[in-house]
C-alpha positions in Angstrom: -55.7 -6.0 -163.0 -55.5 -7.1 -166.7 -52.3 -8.3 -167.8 -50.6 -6.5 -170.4 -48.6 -8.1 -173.3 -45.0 -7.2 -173.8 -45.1 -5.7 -177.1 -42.8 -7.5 -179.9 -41.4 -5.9 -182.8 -43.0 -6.8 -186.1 -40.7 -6.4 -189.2 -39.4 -3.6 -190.6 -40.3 -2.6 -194.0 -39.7 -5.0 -196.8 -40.1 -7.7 -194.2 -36.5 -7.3 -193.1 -34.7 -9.4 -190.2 -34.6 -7.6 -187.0 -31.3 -6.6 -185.6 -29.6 -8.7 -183.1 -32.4 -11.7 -184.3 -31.0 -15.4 -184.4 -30.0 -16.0 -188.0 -32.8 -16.7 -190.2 -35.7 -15.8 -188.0 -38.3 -13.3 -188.4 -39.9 -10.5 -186.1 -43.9 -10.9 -185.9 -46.6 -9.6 -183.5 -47.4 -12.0 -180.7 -50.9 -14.1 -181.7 -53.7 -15.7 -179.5 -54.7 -19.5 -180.2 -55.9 -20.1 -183.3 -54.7 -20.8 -187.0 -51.6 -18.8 -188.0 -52.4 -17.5 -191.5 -49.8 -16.5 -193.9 -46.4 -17.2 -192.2 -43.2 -18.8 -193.5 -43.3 -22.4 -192.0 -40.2 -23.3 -190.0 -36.8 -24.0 -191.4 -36.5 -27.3 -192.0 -33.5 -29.3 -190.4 -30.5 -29.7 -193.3 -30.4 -33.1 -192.9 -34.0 -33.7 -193.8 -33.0 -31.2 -196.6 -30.6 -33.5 -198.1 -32.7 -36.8 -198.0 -35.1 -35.1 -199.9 -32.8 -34.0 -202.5 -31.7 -37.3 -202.9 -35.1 -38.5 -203.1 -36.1 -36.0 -205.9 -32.8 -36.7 -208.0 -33.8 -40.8 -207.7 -37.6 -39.8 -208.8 -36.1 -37.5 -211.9 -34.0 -40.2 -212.7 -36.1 -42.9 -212.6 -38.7 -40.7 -215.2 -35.7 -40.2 -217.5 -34.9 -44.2 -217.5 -38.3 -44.7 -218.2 -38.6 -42.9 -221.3 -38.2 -44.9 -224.8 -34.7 -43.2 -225.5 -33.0 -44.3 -222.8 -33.9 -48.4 -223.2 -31.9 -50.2 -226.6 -34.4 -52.7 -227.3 -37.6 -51.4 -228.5 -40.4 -49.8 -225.5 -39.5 -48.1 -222.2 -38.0 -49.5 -219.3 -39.8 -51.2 -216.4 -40.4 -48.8 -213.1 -38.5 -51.4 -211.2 -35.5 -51.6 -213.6 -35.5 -47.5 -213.9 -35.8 -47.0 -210.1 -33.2 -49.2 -209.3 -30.9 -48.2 -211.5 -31.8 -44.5 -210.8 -31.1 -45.0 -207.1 -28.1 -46.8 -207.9 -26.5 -44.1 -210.0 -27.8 -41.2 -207.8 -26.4 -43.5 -204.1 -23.3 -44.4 -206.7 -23.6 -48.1 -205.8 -23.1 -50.4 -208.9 -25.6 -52.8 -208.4 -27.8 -53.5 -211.5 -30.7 -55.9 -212.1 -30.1 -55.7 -216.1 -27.1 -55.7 -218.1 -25.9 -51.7 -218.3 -23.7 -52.0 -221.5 -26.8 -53.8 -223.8 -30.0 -52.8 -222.2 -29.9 -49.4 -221.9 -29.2 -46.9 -225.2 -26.6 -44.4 -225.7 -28.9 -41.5 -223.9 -29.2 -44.0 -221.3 -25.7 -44.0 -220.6 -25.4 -40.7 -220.6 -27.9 -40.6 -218.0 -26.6 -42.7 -215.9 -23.2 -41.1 -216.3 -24.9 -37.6 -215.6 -26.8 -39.2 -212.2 -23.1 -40.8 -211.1 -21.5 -37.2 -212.0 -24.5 -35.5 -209.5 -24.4 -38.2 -207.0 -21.2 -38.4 -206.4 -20.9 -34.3 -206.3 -23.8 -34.7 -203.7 -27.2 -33.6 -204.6 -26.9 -29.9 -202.3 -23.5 -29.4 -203.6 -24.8 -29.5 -207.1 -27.7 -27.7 -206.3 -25.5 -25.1 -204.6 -23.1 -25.3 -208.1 -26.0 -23.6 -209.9 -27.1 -21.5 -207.7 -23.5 -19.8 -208.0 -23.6 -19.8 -211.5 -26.9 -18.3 -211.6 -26.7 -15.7 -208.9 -23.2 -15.9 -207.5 -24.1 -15.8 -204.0 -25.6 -18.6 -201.7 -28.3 -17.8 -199.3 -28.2 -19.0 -195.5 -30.3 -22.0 -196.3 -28.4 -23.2 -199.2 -25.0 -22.9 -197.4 -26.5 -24.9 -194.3 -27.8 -27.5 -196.4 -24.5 -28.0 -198.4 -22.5 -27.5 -194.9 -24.4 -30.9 -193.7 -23.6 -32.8 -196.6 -20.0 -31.9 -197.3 -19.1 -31.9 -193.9 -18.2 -28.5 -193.3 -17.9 -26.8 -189.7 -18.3 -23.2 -190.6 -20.6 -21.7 -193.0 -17.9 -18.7 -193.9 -16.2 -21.0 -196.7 -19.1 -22.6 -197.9 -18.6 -21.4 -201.7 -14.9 -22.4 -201.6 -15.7 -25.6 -200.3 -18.6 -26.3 -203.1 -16.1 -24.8 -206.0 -13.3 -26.8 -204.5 -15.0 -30.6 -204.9 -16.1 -29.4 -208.2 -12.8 -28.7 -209.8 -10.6 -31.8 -207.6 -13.7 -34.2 -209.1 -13.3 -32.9 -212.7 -9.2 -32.6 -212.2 -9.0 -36.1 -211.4 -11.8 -37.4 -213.4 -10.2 -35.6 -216.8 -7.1 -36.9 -215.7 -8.3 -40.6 -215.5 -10.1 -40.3 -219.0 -7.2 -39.2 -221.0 -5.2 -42.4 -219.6 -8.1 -44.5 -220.6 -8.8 -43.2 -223.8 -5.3 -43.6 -225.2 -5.1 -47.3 -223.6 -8.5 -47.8 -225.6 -7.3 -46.1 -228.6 -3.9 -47.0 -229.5 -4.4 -50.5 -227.3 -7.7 -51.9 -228.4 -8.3 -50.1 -231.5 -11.4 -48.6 -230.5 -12.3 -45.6 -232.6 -11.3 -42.1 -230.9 -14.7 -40.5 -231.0 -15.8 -44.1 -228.7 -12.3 -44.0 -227.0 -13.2 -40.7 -225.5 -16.6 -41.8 -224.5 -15.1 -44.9 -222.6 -12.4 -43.0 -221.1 -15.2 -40.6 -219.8 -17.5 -42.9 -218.5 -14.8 -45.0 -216.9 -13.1 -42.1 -215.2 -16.2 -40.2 -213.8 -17.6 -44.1 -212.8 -14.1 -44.9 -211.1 -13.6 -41.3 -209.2 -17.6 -41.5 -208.1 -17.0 -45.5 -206.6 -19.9 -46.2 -208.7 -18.7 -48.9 -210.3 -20.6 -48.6 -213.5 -19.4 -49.9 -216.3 -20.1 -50.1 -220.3 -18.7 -54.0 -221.0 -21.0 -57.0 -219.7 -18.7 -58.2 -217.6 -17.2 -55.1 -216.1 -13.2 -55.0 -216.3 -12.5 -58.4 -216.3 -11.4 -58.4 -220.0 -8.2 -56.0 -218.5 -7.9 -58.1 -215.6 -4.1 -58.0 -217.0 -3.5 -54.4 -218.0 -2.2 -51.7 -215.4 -3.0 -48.9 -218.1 -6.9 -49.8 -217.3 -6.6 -51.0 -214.0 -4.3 -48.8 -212.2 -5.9 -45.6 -213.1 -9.2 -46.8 -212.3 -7.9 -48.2 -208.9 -5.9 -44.7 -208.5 -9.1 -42.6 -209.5 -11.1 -44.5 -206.6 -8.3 -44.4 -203.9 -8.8 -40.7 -204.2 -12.3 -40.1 -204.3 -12.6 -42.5 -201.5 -10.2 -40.1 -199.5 -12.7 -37.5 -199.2 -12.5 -33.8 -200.0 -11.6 -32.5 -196.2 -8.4 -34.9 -196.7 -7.6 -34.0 -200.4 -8.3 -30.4 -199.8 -5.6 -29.8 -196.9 -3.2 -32.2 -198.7 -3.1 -29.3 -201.5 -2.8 -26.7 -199.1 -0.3 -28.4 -196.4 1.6 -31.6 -198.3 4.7 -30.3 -197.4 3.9 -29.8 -193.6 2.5 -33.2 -192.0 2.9 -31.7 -188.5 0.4 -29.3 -189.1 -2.5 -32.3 -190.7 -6.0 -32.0 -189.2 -6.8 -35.6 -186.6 -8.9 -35.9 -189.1 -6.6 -35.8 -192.6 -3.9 -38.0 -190.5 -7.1 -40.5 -189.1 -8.1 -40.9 -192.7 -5.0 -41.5 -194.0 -3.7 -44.1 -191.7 -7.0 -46.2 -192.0 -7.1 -46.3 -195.7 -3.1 -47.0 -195.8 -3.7 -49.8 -193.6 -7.0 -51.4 -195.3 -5.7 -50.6 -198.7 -2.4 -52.9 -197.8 -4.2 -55.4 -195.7 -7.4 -55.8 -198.3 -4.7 -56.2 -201.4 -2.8 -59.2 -199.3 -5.8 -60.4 -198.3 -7.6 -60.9 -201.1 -4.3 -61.7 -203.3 -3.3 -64.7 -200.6 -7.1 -66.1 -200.4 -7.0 -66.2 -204.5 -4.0 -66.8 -205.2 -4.4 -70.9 -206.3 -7.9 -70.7 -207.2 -8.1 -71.8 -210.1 -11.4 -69.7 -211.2 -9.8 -66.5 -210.4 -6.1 -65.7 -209.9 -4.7 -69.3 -210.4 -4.2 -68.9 -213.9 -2.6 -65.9 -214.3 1.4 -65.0 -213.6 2.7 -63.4 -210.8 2.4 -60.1 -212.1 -0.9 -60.6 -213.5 -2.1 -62.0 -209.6 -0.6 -59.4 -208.3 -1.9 -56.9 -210.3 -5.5 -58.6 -210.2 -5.2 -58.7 -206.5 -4.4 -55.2 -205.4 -7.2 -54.9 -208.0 -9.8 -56.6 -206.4 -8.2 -55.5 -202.7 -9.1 -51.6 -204.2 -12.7 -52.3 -205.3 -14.1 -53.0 -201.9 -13.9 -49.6 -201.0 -17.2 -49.8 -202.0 -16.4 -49.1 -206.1 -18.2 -51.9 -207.7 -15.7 -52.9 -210.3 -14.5 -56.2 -211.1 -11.9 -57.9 -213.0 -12.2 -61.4 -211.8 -15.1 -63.6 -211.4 -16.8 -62.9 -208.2 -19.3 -65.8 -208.2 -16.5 -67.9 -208.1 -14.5 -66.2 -205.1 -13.8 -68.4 -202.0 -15.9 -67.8 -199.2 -13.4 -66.4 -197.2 -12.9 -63.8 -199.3 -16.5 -62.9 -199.7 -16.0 -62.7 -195.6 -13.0 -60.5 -196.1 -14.4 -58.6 -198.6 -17.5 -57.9 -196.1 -15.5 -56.0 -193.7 -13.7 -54.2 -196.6 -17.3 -53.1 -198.1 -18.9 -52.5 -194.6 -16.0 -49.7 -193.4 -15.6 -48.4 -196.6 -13.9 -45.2 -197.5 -13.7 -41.7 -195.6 -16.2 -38.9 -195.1 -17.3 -36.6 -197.0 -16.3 -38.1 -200.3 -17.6 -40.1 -202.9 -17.1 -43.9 -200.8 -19.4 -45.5 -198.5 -19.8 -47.7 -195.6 -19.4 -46.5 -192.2 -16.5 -44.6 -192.9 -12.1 -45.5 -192.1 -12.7 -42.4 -189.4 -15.8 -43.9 -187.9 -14.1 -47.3 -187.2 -10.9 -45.4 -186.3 -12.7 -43.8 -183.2 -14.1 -47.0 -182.4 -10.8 -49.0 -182.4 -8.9 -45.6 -180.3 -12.1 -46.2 -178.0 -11.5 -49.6 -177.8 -7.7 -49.1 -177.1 -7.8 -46.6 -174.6 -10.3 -48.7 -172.3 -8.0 -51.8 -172.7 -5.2 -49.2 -171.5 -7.5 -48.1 -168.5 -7.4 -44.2 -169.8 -10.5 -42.1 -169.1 -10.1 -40.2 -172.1 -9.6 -41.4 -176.0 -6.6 -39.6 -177.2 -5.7 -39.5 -181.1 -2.9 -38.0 -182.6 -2.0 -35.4 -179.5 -5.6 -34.9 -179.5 -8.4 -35.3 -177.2 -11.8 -37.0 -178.8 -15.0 -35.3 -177.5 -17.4 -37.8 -175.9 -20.0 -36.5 -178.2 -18.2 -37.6 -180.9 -17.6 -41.2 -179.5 -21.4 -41.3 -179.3 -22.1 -40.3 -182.9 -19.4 -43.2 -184.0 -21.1 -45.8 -181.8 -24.9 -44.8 -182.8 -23.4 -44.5 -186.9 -21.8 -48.5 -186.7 -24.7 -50.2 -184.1 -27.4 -48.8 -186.8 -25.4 -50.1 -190.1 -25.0 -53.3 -187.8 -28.8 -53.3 -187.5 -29.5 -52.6 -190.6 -27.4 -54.7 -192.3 -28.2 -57.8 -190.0 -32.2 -57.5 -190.7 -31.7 -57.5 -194.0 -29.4 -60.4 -194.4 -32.6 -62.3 -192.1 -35.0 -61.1 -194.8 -32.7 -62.0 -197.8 -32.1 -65.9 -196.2 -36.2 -66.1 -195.1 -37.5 -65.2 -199.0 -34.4 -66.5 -201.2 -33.0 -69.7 -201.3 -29.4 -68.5 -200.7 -27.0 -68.9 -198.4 -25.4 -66.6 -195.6 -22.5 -65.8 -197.2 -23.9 -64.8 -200.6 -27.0 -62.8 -198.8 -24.5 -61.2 -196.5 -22.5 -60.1 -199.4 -25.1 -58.5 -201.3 -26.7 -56.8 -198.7 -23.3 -55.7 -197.2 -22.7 -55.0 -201.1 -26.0 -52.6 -201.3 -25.6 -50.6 -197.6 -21.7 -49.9 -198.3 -22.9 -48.7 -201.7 -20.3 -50.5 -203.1 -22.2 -52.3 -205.9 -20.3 -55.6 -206.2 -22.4 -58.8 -206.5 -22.3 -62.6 -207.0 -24.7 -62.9 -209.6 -27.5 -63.6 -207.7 -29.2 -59.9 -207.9 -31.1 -60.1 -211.3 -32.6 -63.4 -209.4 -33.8 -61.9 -206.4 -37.9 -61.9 -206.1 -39.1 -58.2 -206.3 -39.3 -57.5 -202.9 -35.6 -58.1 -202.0 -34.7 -55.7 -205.0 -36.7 -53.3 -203.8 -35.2 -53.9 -199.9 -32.0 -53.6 -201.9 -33.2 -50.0 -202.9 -34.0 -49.5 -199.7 -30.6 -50.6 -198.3 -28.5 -48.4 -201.2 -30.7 -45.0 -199.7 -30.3 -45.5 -196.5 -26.6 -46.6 -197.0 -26.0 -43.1 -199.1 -27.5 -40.9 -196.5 -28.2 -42.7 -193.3 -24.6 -42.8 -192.2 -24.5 -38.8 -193.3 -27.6 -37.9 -191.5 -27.4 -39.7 -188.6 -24.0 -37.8 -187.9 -25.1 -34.4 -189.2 -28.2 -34.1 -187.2 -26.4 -35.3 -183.9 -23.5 -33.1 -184.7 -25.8 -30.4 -185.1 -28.7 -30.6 -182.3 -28.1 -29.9 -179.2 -30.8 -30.6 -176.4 -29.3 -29.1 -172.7 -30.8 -31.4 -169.7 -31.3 -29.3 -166.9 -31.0 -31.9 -164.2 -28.8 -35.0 -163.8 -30.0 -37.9 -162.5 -28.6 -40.6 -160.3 -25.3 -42.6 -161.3 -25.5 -46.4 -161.4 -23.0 -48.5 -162.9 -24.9 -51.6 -164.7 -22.8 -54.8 -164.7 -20.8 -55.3 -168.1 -19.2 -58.3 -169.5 
């Protein structure tokens, strides 16, 4: 007897989802082998949505660098110098292979200041900003997208999350440019109309950790002034916080009992690295005589919680960082490599990443079978994203610094740096990145897009596949240690 098909709805009229069909799918008539003509191809995974986002805002910017406006001197930029500093501003790193305050034009600051604004927003989250201007509703794609990148559980709040980091980045950015812009007016004499367009730039820069700044040798000119340096260090604390953390501190400040894991997580790590990254870096400089030595004790002080700020990946400088001690370059390495908290404008592997690490860590020391944090229970799943997040960085960083010592005569501790430097997205460097032979710059554009998104899309696409083995196989307990 010939076998009979169960018939399958097709599409109501207009093309219409189904009832009662999975989200996003589409009824159609059951085909025989062969080419499928004329249907919609799969919905790609958000994750893979992002990276090209990123990728297309890197390509954009790169044309716009290239163009004759945007370079001073007379010509276009270079492709290398435009893509670099394209994926620098778009991955808000910091890292530059020409001078930002003379080579590029006043349109090519405002570029660069427009890529920091969107990078640091996140490329979906801006894209999602436009679609609500435009339409003023976001469609399933669109929310899933900007879900993955802002860290989001649900998709239900999706619009309030998107016009949330939109007004906290511009409430604290506007808030940072108006302190800079009367310190640069009444202060330094600048002119207001030039003021305002250094308290800008400085202010979006700072909240973004990009680091970018419009004087040759970053801050160091204020290395003694809290009116620069403390709002700048302020403005990067808090976008290194992350918007989860800054959104429920508005909503619950007053109620610490009821703080997310992940708000009182985030919190406790940046507390603790902010303290022990400003003594660090303030005891390992304080007699050198290159960088702190000359100063007061309130100018090293304020220079070191300076510089004990800035490794939370924001790319600033108001000393010398050439002539740091070694061990601070070390120090700073760790600082760089953790970084700031998810979902916000910092990089590295995240405070929360190496949080779960060190609770892991803790609990087996303690001979507990579970990983408690906070009167709460860690999944195991998310103990495997945090290991899979830090052994990859590790990888990634460790490769590179091999390629860095094989092809450029420098040594561990300055190759280390910069490529800890690039991955963290921090953007600090010792000099030795307008040196580098082209293929390293172009690793460390490489290192500054992975660093941006792999951490994020690592964690998003195992948070969000889910493969269910049917079958367990045999327990055996290799030997360890």
């Amino acid at each position: 007897m010939r076998r009979v098909a169960a018939p399958v709805p097709t599409a109501g009229p207009g093309g219409q989802d189904a009832p009662g069909g999975p989200a996003g799918s589409r009824w159609r008539p059951r085909r025989g082998p062969g080419p499928r003509r004329g249907l919609r191809p799969r919905l790609r995974h958000p994750a893979q949505v992002v990276v090209a986002g990123f990728a297309a805002a890197v390509a954009a910017g790169t044309g716009l660098l290239m163009l004759p406006a945007a370079k001073a001197g007379p010509g276009g930029a270079g492709l290398l110098e435009a893509l670099f500093t394209a994926t620098s501003t778009v991955c808000v790193t910091g890292l530059v292979v020409v001078d930002t305050a003379s080579y590029w034009s006043g349109f090519g600051h405002v570029v660069i200041l427009g890529l920091v604004q969107v990078g640091g927003f996140g490329i979906m989250t801006s894209a999602s900003v436009l679609v609500l201007l435009v339409s003023h509703r976001m469609g399933l794609r669109a929310r899933m997208t900007a879900a993955t990148e802002t860290k989001t559980l649900g998709l239900g709040d999706i619009r309030a999350v998107v016009t949330g980091v939109v007004k906290a980045s511009l409430v604290v950015e506007a808030a940072t440019a108006l302190v800079l812009t009367l310190r640069f007016a009444t202060g330094y004499d600048e002119p207001w109309p030039r003021a305002v367009w250094l308290g800008v730039f400085h202010g979006v820069s700072a909240f973004n950790n990009a680091g970018f700044a419009l004087y040759s040798d970053s801050l160091m000119s204020f290395v003694t002034d809290p009116w620069i340096c403390v709002p700048v260090a302020l403005a990067i604390i808090t976008g290194g916080l992350g918007f989860p953390v800054l959104f429920e501190l508005r909503r619950r400040f007053h109620r610490p009992r009821a703080w997310s894991a992940h708000t009182k997580i985030a919190l406790c790590g940046t507390g603790a690295f902010l303290v022990g990254g400003c003594a660090f870096v303030t005891a390992a400089e304080w007699s050198n005589p290159a960088t702190l030595g000359p100063l007061d004790v309130p100018g090293k002080l304020l220079a070191g919680f300076f510089q004990g700020v800035i490794p939370r990946t924001a790319g600033f400088n108001s000393v010398d960082l050439a002539a740091l001690r070694p061990v601070s370059w070390l120090g700073m390495d760790v600082l760089m490599f953790v970084g700031g908290s998810s979902a916000g404008t910092a990089g590295g592997i995240k405070v929360t990443t190496f949080a779960v690490l060190f609770f892991v860590l803790y609990a087996e020391i303690r001979g507990e079978s579970l990983v408690n944090v906070f009167d709460r229970r860690l999944s195991a799943s998310l103990l495997r994203q945090a290991l899979t997040v830090a052994l990859l960085s590790v990888a990634a960083v460790v490769v590179s610094t091999m390629a860095f010592m094989v092809f450029a005569e420098h040594g561990l501790d300055r190759s280390l740096f910069e490529v800890v430097s690039a991955f963290s997205t921090t953007g600090m460097s010792t000099g030795i990145t307008t040196r580098l032979p082209v293929g390293l710059q172009l690793l460390l554009v490489v290192l500054m897009f992975v660093g941006r998104l792999g951490p994020i899309t690592v964690a998003s696409a195992l948070a969000l596949r889910h493969r269910v083995r049917l079958y367990d196989l045999p327990e055996e307990r290799p030997v360890i240690g």
